[in-house]
N, CA, C and O atoms as a GROMACS GRO file, in nm:
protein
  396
    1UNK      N    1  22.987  20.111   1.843
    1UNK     CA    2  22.856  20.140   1.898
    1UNK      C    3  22.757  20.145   1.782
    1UNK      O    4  22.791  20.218   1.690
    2UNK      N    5  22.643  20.083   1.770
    2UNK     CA    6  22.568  20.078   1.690
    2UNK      C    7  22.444  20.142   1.707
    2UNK      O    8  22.352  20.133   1.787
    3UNK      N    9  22.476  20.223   1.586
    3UNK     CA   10  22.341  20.368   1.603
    3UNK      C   11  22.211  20.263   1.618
    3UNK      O   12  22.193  20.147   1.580
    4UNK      N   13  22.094  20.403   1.725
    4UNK     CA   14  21.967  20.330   1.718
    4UNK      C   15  21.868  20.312   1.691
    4UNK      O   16  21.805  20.416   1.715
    5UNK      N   17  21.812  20.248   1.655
    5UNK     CA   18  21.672  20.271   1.579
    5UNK      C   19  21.555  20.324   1.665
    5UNK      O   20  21.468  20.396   1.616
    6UNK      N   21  21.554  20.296   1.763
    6UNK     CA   22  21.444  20.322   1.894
    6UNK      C   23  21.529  20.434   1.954
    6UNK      O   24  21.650  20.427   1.976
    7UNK      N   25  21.442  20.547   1.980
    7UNK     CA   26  21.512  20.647   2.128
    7UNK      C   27  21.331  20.680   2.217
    7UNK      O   28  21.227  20.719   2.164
    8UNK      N   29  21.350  20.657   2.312
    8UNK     CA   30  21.268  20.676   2.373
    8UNK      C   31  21.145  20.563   2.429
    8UNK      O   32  21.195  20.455   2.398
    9UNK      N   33  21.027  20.536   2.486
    9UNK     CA   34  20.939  20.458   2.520
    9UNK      C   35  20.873  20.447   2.448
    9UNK      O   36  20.766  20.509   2.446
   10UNK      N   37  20.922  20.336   2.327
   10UNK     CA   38  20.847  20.313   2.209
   10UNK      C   39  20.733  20.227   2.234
   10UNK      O   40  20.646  20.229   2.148
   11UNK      N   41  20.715  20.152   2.335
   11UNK     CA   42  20.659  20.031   2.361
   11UNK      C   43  20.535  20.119   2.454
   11UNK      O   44  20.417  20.087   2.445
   12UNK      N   45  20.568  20.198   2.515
   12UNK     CA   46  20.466  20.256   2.573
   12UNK      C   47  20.424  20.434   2.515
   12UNK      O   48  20.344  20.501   2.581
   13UNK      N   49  20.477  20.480   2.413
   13UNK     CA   50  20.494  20.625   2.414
   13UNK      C   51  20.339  20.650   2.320
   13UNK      O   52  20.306  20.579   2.225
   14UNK      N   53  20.272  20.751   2.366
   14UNK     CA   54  20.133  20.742   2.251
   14UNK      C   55  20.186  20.842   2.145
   14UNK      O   56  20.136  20.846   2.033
   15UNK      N   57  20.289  20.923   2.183
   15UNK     CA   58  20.325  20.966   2.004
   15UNK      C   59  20.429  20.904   1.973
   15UNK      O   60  20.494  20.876   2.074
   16UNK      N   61  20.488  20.862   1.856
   16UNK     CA   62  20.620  20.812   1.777
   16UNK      C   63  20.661  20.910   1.648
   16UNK      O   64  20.569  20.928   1.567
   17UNK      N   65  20.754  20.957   1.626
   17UNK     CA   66  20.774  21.052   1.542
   17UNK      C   67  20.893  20.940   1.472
   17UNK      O   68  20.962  20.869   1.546
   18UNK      N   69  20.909  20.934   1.281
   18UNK     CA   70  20.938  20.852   1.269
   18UNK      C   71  21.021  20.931   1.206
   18UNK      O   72  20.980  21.043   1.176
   19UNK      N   73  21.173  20.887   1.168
   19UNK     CA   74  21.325  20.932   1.090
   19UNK      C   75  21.361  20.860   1.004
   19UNK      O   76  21.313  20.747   0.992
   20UNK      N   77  21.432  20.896   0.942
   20UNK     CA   78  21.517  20.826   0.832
   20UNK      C   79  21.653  20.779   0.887
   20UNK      O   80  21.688  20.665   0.856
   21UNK      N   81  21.725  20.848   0.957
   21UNK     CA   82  21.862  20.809   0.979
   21UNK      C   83  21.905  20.905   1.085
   21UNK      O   84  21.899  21.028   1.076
   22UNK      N   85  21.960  20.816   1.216
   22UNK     CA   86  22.046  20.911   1.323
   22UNK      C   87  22.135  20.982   1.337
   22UNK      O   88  22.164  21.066   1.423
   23UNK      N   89  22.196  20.934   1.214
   23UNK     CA   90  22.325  21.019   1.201
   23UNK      C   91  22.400  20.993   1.287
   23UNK      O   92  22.341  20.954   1.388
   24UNK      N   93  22.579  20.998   1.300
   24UNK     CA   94  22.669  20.983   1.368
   24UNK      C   95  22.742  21.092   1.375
   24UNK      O   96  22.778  21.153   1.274
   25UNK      N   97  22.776  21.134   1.516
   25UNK     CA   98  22.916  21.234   1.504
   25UNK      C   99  23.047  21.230   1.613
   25UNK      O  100  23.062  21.149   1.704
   26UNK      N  101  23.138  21.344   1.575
   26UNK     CA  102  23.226  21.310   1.633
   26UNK      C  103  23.160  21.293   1.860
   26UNK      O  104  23.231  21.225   1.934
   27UNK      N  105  23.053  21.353   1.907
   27UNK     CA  106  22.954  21.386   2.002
   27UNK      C  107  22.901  21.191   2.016
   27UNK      O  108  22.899  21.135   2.126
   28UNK      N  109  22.880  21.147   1.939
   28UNK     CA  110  22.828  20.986   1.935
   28UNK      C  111  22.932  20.908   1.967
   28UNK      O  112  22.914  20.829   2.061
   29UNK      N  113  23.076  20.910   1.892
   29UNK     CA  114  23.184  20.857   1.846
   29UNK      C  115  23.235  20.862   2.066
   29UNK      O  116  23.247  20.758   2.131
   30UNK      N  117  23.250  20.991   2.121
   30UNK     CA  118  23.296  20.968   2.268
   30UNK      C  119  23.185  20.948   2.383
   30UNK      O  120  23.204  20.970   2.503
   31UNK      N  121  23.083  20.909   2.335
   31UNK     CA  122  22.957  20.877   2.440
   31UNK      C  123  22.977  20.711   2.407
   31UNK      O  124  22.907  20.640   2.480
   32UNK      N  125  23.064  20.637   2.306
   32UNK     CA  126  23.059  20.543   2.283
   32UNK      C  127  23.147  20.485   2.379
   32UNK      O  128  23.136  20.368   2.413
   33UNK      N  129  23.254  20.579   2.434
   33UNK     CA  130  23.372  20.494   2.502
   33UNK      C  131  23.324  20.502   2.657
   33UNK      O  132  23.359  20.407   2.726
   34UNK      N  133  23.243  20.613   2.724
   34UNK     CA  134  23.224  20.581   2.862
   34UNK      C  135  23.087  20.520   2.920
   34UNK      O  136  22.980  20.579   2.931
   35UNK      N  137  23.118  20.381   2.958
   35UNK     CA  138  23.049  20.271   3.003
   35UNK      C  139  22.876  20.321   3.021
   35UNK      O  140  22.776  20.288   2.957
   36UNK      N  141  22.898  20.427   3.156
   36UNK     CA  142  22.756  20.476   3.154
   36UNK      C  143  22.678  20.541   3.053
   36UNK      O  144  22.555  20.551   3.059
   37UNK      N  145  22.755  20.588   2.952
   37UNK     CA  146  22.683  20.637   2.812
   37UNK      C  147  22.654  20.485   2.734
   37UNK      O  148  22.532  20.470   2.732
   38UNK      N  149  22.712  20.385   2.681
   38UNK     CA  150  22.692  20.305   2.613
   38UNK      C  151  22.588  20.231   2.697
   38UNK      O  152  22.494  20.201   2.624
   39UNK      N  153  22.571  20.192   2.818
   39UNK     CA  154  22.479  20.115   2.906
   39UNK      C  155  22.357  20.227   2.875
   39UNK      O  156  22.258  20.167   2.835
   40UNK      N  157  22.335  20.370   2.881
   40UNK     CA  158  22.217  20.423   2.849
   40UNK      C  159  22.167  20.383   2.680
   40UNK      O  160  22.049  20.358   2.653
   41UNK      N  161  22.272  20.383   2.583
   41UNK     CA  162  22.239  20.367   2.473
   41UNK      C  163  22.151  20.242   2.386
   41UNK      O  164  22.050  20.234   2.316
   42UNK      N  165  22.267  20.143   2.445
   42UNK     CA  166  22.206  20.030   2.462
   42UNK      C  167  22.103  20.018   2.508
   42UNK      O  168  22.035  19.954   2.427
   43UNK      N  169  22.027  20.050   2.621
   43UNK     CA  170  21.894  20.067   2.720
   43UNK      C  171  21.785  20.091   2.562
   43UNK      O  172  21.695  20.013   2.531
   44UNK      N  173  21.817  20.192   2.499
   44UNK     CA  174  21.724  20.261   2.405
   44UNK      C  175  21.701  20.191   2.336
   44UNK      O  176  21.580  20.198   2.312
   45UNK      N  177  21.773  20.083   2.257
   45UNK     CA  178  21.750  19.984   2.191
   45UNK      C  179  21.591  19.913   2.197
   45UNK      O  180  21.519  19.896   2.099
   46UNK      N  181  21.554  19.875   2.354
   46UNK     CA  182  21.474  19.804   2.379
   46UNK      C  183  21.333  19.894   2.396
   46UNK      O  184  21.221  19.852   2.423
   47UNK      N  185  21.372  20.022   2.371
   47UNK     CA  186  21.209  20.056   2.347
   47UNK      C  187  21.139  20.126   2.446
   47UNK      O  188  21.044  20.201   2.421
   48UNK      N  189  21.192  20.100   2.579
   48UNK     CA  190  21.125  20.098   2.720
   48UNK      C  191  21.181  20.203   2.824
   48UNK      O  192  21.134  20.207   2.937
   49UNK      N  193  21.281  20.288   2.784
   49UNK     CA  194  21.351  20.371   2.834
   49UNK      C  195  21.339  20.535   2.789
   49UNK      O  196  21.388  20.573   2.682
   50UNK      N  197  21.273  20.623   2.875
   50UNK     CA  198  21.297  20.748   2.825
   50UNK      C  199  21.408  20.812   2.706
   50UNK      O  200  21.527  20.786   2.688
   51UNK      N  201  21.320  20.900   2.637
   51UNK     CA  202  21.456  20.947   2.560
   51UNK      C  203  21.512  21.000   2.650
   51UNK      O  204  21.471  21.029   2.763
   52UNK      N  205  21.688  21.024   2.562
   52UNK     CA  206  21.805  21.017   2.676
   52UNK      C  207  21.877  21.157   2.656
   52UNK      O  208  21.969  21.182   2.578
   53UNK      N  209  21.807  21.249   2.752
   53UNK     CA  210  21.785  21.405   2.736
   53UNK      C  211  21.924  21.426   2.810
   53UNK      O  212  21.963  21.541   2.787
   54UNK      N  213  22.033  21.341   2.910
   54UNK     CA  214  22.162  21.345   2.936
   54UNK      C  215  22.224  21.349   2.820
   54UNK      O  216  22.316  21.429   2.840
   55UNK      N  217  22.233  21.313   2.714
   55UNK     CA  218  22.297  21.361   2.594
   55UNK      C  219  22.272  21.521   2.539
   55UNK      O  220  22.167  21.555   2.485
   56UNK      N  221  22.374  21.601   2.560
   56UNK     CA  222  22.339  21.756   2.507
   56UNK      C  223  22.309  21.704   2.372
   56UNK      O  224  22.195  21.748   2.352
   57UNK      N  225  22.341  21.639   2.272
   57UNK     CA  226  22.317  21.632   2.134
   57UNK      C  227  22.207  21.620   2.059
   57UNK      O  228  22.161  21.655   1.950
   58UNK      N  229  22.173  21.539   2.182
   58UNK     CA  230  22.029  21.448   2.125
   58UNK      C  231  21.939  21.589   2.154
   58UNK      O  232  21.873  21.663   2.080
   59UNK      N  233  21.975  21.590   2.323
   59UNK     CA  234  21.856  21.688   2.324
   59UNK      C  235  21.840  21.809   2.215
   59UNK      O  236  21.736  21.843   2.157
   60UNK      N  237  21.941  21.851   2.206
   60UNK     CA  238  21.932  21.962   2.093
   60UNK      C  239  21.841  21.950   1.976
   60UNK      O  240  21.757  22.026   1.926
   61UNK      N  241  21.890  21.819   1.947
   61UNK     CA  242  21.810  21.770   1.834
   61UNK      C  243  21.639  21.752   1.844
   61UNK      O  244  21.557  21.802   1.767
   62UNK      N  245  21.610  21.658   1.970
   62UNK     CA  246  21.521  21.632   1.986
   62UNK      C  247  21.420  21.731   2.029
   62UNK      O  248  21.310  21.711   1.978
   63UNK      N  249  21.431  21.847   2.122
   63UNK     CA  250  21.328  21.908   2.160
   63UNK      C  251  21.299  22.041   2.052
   63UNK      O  252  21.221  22.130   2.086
   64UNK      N  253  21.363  22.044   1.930
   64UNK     CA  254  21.298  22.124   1.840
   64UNK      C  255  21.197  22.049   1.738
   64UNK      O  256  21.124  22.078   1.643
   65UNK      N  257  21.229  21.957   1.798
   65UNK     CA  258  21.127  21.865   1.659
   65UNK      C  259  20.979  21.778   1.735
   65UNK      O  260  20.874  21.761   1.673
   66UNK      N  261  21.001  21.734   1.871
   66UNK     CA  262  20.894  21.738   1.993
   66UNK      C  263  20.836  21.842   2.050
   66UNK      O  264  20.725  21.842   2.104
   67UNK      N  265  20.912  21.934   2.040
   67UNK     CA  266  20.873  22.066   2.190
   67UNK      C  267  20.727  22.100   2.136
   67UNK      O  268  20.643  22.133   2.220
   68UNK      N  269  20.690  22.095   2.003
   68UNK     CA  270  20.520  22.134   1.945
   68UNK      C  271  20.443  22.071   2.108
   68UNK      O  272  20.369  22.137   2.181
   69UNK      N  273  20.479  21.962   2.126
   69UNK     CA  274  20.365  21.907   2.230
   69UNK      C  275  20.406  21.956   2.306
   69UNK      O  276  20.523  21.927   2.331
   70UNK      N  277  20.327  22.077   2.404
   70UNK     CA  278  20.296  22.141   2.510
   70UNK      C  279  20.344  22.093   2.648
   70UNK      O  280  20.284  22.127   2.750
   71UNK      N  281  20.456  22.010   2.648
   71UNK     CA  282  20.487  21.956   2.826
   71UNK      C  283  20.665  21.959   2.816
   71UNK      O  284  20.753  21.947   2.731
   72UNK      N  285  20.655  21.978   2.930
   72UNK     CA  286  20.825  22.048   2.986
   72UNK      C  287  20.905  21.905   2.926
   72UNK      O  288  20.847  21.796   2.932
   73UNK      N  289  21.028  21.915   2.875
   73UNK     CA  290  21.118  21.875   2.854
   73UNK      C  291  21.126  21.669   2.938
   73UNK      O  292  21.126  21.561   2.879
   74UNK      N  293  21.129  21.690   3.034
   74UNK     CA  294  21.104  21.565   3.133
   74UNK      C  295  20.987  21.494   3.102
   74UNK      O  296  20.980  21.373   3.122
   75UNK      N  297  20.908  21.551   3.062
   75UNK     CA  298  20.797  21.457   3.028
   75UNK      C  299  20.782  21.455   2.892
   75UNK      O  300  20.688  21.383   2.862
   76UNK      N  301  20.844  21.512   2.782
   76UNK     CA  302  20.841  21.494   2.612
   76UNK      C  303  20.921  21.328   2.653
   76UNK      O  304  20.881  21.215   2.623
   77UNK      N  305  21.048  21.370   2.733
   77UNK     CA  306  21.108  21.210   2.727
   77UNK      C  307  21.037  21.115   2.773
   77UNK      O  308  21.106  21.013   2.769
   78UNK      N  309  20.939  21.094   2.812
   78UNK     CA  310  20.841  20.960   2.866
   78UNK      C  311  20.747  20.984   2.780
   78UNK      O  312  20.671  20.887   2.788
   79UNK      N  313  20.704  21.062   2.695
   79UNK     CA  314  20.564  21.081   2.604
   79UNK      C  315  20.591  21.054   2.434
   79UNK      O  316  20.504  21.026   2.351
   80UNK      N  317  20.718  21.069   2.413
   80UNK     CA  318  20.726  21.123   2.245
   80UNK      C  319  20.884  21.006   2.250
   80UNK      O  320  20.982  21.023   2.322
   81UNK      N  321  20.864  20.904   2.158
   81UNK     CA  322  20.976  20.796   2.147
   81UNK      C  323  20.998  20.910   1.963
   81UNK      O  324  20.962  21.017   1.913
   82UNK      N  325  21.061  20.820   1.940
   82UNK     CA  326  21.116  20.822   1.804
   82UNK      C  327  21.158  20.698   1.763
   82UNK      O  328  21.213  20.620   1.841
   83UNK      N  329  21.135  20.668   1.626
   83UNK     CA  330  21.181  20.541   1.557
   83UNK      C  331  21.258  20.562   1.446
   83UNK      O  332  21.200  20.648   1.379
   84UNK      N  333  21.371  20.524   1.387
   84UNK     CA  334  21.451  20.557   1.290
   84UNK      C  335  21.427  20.429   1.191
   84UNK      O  336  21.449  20.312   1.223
   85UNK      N  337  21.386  20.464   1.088
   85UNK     CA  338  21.320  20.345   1.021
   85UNK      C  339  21.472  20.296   0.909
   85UNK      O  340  21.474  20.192   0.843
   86UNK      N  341  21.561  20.375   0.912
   86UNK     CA  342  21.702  20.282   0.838
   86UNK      C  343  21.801  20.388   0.949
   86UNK      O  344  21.824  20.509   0.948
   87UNK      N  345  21.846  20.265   1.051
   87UNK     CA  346  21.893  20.341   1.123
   87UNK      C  347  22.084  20.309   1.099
   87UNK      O  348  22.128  20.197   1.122
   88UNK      N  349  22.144  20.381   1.069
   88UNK     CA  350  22.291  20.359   1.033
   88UNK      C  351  22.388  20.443   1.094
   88UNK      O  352  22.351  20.541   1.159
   89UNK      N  353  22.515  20.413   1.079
   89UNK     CA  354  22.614  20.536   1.139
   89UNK      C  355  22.658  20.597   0.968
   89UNK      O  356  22.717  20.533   0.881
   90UNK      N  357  22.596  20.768   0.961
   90UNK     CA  358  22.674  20.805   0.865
   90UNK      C  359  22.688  20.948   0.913
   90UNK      O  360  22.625  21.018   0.993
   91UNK      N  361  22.821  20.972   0.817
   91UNK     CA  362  22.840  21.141   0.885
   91UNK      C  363  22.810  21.208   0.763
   91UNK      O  364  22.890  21.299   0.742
   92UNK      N  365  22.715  21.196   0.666
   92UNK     CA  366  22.687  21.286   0.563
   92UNK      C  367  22.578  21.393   0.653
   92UNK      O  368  22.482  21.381   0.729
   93UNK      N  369  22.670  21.521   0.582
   93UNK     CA  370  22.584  21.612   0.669
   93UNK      C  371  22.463  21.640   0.692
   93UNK      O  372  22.404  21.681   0.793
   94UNK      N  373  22.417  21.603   0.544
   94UNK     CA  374  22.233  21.559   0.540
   94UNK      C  375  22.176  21.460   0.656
   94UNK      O  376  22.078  21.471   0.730
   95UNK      N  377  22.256  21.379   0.645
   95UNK     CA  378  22.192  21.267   0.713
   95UNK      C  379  22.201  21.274   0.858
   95UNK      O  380  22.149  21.189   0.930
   96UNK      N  381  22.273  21.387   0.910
   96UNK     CA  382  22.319  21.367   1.084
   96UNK      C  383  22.194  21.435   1.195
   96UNK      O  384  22.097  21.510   1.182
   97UNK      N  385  22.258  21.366   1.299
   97UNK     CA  386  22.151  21.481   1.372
   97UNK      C  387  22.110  21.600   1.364
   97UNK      O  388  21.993  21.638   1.367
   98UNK      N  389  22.253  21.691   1.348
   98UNK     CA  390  22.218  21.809   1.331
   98UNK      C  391  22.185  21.830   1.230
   98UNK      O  392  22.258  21.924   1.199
   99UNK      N  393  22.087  21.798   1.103
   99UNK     CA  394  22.060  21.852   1.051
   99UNK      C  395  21.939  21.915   1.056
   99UNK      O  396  21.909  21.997   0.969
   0.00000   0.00000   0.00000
């Protein structure tokens, strides 16, 4: 599964918050093997798809670093994309989601 550079409605989102790296974990590694997780992942690729707040991981990640903008959770994912500008699979702890 190849980490992504796009999460969220990049093509339409009026904020973009930009990253260095997605980081991979063992949480990435089994969303890779069931079909409906990789078909959402893939989706993100293209830019045009809500961030994907069905991932506990992401969300974790994501709504401490969005939640500043003032709107419930459901709508950060249609408003606030993210772009990972060197987007790779690494598990250095610096570099992961959770950091």
């Amino acid at each position: 599964m190849p980490p992504g550079h796009i999460s969220g409605p990049l093509r339409t989102a009026p904020v973009v918050a930009c990253f260095l790296n997605p980081g991979f974990d063992d949480a990435d590694a089994a969303m890779s093997v069931d079909p409906d997780d990789r078909r959402a992942l893939f989706e993100q690729m293209g830019g045009e798809s809500p961030f994907p707040l069905r991932f506990p991981g992401w969300a974790r990640w994501y709504l401490p670093r969005v939640g500043r903008v003032a709107l419930p959770p459901e709508r950060l994912a249609t408003t606030v994309a993210t772009f990972n500008v060197c987007a790779y699979a690494s598990r250095t702890p610096g570099a992961s989601r959770s950091a």
